[in-house]
C-alpha positions in Angstrom: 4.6 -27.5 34.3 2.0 -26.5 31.7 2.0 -25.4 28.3 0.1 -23.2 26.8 -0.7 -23.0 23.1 -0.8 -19.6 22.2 -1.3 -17.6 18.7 3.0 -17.1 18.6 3.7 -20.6 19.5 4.7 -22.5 22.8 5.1 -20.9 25.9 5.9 -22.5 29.2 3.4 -22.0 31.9 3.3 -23.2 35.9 3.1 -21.5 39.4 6.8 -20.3 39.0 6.7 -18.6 35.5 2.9 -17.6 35.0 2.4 -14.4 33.9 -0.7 -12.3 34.6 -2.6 -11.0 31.8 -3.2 -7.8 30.9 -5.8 -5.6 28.8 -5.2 -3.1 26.2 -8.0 -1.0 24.4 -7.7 -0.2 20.7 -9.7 2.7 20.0 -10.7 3.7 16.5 -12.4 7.1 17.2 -9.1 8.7 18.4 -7.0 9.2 15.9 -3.4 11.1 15.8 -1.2 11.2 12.4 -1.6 10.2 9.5 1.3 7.9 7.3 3.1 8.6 4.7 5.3 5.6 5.1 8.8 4.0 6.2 12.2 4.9 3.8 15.4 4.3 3.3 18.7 5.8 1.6 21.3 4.7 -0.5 23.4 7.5 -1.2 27.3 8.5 -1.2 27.5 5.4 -4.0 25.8 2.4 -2.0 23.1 2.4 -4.8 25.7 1.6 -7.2 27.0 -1.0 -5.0 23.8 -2.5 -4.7 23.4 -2.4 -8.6 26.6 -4.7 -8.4 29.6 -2.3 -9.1 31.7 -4.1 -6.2 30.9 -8.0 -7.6 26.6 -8.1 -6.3 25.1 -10.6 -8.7 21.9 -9.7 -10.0 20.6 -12.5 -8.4 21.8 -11.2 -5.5 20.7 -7.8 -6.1 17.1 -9.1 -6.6 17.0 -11.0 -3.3 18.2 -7.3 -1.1 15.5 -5.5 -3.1 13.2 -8.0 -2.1 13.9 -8.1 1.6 13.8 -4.0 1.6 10.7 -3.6 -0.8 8.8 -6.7 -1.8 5.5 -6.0 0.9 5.0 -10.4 0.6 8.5 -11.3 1.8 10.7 -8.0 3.0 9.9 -5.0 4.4 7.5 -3.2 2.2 9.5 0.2 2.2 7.6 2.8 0.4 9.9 5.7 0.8 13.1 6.5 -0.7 15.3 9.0 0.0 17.8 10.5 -2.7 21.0 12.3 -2.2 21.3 15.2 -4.3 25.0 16.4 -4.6 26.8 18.5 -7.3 26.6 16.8 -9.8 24.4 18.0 -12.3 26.2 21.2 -12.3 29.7 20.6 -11.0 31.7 24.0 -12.0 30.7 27.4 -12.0 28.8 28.4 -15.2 29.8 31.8 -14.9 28.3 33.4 -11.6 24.6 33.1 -10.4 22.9 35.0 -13.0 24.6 33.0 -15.9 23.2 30.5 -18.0 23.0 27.2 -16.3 25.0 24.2 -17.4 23.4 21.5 -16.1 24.7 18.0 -17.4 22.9 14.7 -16.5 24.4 10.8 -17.1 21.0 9.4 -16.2 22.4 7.3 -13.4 23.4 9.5 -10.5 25.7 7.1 -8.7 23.3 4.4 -9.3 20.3 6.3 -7.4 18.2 6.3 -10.8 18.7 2.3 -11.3 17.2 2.4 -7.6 14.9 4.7 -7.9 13.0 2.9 -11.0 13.5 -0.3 -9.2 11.3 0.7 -6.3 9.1 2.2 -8.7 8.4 -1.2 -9.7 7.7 -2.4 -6.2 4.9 0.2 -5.7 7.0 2.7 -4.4 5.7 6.5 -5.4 7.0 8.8 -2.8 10.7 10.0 -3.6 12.3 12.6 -1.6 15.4 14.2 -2.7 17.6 16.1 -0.1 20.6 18.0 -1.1 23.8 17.8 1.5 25.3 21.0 0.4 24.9 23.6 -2.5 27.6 22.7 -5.3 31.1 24.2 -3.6 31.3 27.3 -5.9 27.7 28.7 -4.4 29.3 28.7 -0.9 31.1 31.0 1.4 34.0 28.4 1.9 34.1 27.3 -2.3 33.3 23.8 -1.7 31.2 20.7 -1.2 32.5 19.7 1.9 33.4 21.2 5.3 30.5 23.4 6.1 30.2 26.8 4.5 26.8 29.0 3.9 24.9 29.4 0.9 26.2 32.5 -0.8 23.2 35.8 -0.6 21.4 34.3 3.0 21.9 37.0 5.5 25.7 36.9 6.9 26.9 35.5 3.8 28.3 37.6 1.5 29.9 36.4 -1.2 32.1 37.8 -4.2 30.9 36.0 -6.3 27.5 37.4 -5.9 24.0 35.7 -4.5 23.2 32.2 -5.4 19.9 31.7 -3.3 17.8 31.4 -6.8 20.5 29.6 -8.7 20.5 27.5 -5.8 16.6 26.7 -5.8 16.7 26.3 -9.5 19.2 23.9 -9.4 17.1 21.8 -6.9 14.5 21.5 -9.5 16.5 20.9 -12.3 17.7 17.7 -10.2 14.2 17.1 -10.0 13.3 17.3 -13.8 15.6 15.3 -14.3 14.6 12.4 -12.7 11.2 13.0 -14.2 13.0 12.4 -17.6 13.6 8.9 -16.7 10.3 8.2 -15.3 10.6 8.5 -11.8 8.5 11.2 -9.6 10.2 12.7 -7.2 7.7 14.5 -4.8 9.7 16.2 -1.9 12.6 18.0 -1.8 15.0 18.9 0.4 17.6 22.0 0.3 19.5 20.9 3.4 20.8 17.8 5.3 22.2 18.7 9.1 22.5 22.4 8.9 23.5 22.1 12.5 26.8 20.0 11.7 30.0 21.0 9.8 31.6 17.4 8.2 34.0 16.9 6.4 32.1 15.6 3.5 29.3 16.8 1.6 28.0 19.8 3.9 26.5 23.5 4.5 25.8 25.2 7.4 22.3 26.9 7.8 21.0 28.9 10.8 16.9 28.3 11.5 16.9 32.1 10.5 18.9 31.4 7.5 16.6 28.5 6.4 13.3 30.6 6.7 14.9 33.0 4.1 16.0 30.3 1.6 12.5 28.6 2.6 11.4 31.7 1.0 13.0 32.1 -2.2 12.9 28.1 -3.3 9.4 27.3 -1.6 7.5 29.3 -4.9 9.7 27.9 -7.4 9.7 24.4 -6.1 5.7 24.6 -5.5 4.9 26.2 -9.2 7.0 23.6 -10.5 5.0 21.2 -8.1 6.8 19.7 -5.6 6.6 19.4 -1.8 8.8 21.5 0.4 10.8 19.7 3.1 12.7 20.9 6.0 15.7 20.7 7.7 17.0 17.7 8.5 18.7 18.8 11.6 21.4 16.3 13.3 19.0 16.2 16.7 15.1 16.4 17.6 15.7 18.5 19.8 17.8 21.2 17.0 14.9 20.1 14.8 12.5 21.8 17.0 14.6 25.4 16.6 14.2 24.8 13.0 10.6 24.1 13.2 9.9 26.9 15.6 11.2 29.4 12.8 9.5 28.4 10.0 6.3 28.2 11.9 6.9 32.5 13.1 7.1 32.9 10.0 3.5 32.9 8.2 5.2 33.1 4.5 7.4 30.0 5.4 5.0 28.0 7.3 2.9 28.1 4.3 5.5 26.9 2.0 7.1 24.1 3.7 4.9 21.0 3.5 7.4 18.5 5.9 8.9 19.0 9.0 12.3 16.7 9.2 14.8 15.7 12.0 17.1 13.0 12.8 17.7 11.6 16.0 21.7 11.6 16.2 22.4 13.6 19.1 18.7 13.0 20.8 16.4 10.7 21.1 12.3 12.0 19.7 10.1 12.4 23.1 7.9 14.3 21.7 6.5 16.0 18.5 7.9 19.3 16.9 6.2 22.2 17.1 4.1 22.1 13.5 0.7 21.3 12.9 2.4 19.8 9.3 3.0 16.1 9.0 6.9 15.2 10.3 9.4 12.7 9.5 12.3 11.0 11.2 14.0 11.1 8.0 17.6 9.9 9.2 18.9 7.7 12.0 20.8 4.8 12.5 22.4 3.4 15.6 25.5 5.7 16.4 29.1 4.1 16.1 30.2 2.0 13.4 29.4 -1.5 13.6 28.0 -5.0 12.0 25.5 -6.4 14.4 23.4 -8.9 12.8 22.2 -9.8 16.7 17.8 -9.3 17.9 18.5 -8.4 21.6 21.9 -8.4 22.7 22.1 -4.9 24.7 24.5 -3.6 22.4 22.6 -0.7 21.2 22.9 -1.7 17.5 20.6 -4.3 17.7 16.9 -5.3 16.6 15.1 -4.5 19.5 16.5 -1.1 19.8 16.0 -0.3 16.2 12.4 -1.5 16.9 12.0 1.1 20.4 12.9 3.5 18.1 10.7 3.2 15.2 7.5 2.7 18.0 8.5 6.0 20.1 9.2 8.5 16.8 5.6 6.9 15.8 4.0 7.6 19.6 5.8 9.9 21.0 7.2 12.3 18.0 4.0 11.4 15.6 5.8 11.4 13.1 4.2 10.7 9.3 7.2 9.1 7.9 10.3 6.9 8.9 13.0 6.8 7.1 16.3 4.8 8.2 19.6 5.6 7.2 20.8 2.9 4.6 19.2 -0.2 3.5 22.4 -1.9 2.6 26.1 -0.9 2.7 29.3 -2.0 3.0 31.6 -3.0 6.1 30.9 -2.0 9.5 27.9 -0.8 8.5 25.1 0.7 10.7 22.6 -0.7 7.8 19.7 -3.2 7.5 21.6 -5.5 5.5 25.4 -5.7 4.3 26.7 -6.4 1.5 30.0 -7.7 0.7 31.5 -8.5 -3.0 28.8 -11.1 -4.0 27.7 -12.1 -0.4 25.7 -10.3 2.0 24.3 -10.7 5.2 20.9 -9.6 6.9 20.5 -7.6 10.4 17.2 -7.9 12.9 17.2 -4.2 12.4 15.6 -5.1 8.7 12.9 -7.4 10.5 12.3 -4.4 13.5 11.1 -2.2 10.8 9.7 -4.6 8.8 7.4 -5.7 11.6 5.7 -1.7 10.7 6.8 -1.2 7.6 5.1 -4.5 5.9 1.6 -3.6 7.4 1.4 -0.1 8.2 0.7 1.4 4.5 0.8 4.8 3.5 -2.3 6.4 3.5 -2.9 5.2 7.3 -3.9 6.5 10.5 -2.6 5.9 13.7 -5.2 5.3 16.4 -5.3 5.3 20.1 -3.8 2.1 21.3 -3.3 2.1 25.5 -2.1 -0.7 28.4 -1.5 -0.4 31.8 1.6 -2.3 31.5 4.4 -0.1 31.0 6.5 -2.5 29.2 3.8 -2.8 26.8 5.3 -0.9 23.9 1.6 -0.7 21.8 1.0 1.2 18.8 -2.4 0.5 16.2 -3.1 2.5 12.6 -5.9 1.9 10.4 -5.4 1.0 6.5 -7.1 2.7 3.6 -8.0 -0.7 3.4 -10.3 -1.3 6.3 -7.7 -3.5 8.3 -6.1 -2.8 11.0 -2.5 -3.3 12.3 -1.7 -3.1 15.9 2.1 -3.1 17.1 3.3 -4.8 20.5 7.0 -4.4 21.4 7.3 -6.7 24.7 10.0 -5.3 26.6 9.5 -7.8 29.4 11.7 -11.0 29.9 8.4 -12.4 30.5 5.8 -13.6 27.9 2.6 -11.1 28.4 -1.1 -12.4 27.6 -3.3 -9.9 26.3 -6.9 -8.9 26.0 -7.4 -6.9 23.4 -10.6 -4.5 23.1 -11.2 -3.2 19.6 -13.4 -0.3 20.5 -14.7 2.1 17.4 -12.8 0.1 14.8 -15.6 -1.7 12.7 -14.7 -4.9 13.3 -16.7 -7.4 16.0 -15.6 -10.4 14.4 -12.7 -11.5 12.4 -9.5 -13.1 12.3 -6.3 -11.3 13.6 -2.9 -13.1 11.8 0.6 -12.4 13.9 3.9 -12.0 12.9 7.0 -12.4 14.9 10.3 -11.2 15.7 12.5 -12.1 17.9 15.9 -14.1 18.3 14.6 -17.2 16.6 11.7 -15.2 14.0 12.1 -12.8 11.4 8.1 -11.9 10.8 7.0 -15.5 11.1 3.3 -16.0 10.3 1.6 -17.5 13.3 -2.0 -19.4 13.9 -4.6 -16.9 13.2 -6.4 -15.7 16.6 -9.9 -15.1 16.3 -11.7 -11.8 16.9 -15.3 -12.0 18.6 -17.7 -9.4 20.5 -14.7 -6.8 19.4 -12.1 -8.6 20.9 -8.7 -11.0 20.8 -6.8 -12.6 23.0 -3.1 -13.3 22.2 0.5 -13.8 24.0 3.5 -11.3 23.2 6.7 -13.7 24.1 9.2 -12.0 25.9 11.4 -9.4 24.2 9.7 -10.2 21.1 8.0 -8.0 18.6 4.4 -8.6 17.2 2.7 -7.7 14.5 -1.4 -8.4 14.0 -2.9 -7.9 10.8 -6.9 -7.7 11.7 -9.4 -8.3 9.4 -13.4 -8.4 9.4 
């Protein structure tokens, strides 16, 4: 048997295992969406956790907000996403039309320490999503367990209509965080409008989201920030949402972000806005650990990776924002934490394989194989390099002959990184690039990453 050197290390070659090489064109003069970046959350208190409240050191703390920020060593996140609850404004200051009373402890469950952490990382896009309007603004008087924003259509209230307290109090939250130095840009006024839970929650019909779109979208722009919307549980919910703010011609003006998670649907497809999108929530459904690369399981690093590659393809999505970076017990997250230990998942590396090298400010380009277990995906840099994607879904290694077509670069180096059971983004041999073109092999059920330069 033979073995063949190849840019991601040894693979075994001979009559019995050979595998026959493929092509795949890169093509720089089609070009989908632009990026605005990959996120993460640490809300309901996880911030705080991180900050060491349950035992973290700070040595500790440093080492998980390198592997989810530093763009060297970790993932290179460049999104966060904070959780706005009712805390700035916890109890009714006397009906909607009253004088606010807005109180602020400048650490908001630890989300500010967080915040001007990632700041410091390079990090400059903050979004800030609300759950639910404070308790006392809702049909049901409280946080949790659904309810409707008092003053939408079908929700009459006694306590009168709360639709511009409500937007105010959104960009209050805001201001605040502007106080302490931090930015935010987007905001969110719902989180799943389409799911009643029993925590922090507030049910919104697409119909019921255009109107509130309506009354926050001019107070959140004059104040100047971006309009996001709605979060729903599914893509395919997310699509009703989108629909009705795009009939709309006030509302499809205002909102500046389309958002949906993928819990009850996988993305095959975009939503139906010409305005950049974001998969801004998923995780792997259940609760469980799973530290594993490619174990079938469903919570592993090759599925987190499929999905990151088909809201990028398939949805076009601008942004990617996974559920939490860290948490606690059985935890769907990237990496768990426990007292002052913690422990790192694939699923970290499967973003981090797009994360680290796909930049905001990039576009994605056209990027096409024959081989349909090919997963490709290529985006060009503000910076003139270019990073093409390869998921190998094969239990076979593939070789690949890559064309670079329109992408202004004919010679060059092309560096991989790898992930797979045994790699967490390793830097491999440099493959060089010459007449517009590489050669490289994808191991089997690996994940590769080229950063190509002139």
């Amino acid at each position: 048997m033979a073995v063949l050197m190849t840019a991601v290390g040894l693979i075994a070659t001979g009559t019995s295992n050979a595998w026959a090489a493929t092509s795949a064109t890169i093509n720089g003069s089609t070009t989908y969406q632009p990026i605005d970046g990959f996120g993460f959350s640490e809300h309901f208190g996880r911030a705080a956790i991180m900050n060491g409240s349950q035992g973290l050191s700070a040595q500790h703390q440093q080492e998980i907000l390198d592997l989810l920020l530093n763009r060297t060593t970790g993932a290179g996140l460049s999104i966060l996403r904070l959780g706005i609850d009712s805390g700035i404004q916890p109890t009714d200051p006397g009906g909607p039309n009253a004088t606010p009373r807005y109180v602020w402890n400048g650490v908001d469950k630890g989300q500010v320490w967080l915040a001007k952490q990632a700041k410091a990382y390079g990090v400059n896009r903050f979004y800030a999503d609300a759950w639910t309007a404070p308790g006392y603004m809702k049909t049901n008087g409280a946080d949790a367990n659904g309810g409707t924003l008092c003053g939408l259509s079908g929700a009459t209230c006694s306590s009168g209509d709360w639709r511009k307290a409500y937007a105010n109090f959104l960009v209050q939250y805001a201001k605040f965080y502007a106080q302490e130095g931090i930015g935010v840009t987007d905001i969110g006024f719902t989180n799943e409008p389409d799911w009643t839970a029993t925590y922090d929650s507030m049910r919104l019909t697409p119909a019921q989201a255009v109107e509130f779109t309506k009354v926050f979208g001019p107070i959140a722009n004059a104040a100047g920030y971006k309009v996001t919307c709605c979060d729903s549980l599914g893509w395919s919910q997310a699509k009703s949402y989108s629909n009705a703010i795009e009939a709309d011609a006030t509302a499809r003006d205002l909102v500046t972000t389309h958002t949906g998670h993928t819990y009850t649907g996988a993305i095959t497809g975009p939503l139906p806005t010409q305005k950049r999108t974001w998969m801004s929530e998923w995780s792997p459904n259940g609760t469980t650990w799973n530290e594993n690369w490619d174990d079938g399981s469903g919570y592993d690093g090759f599925t987190v990776a499929t999905a990151v590659h088909d809201a990028l393809t398939l949805g076009n999505t601008s942004g990617y924002v996974y559920w939490y970076g860290a948490s606690t017990g059985a935890t769907r997250g990237l990496i768990q934490m426990d007292g002052d230990n913690y422990h790192v998942s694939k699923r970290l590396w499967a973003i981090a394989n797009y994360s680290r090298f796909i930049r905001p400010g990039a576009t994605r380009v056209a990027a096409t194989t024959p081989d349909t277990n090919l997963k490709l995906s290529a985006f060009r840099n503000t910076d003139g390099t270019l990073t093409v994607v390869a998921l190998n879904a094969s239990t076979s290694a593939q070789q690949v002959s890559y064309s670079l077509q329109n992408t202004g670069i004919t010679t060059g180096t092309a560096t991989p990184y790898l992930t797979n059971g045994s790699n967490n983004m390793a830097q491999q041999a440099a493959v060089a690039v010459s007449g517009s073109a590489l050669t490289a092999t994808v191991p089997a059920r690996s994940l590769v990453t080229y950063t190509v330069k002139r």
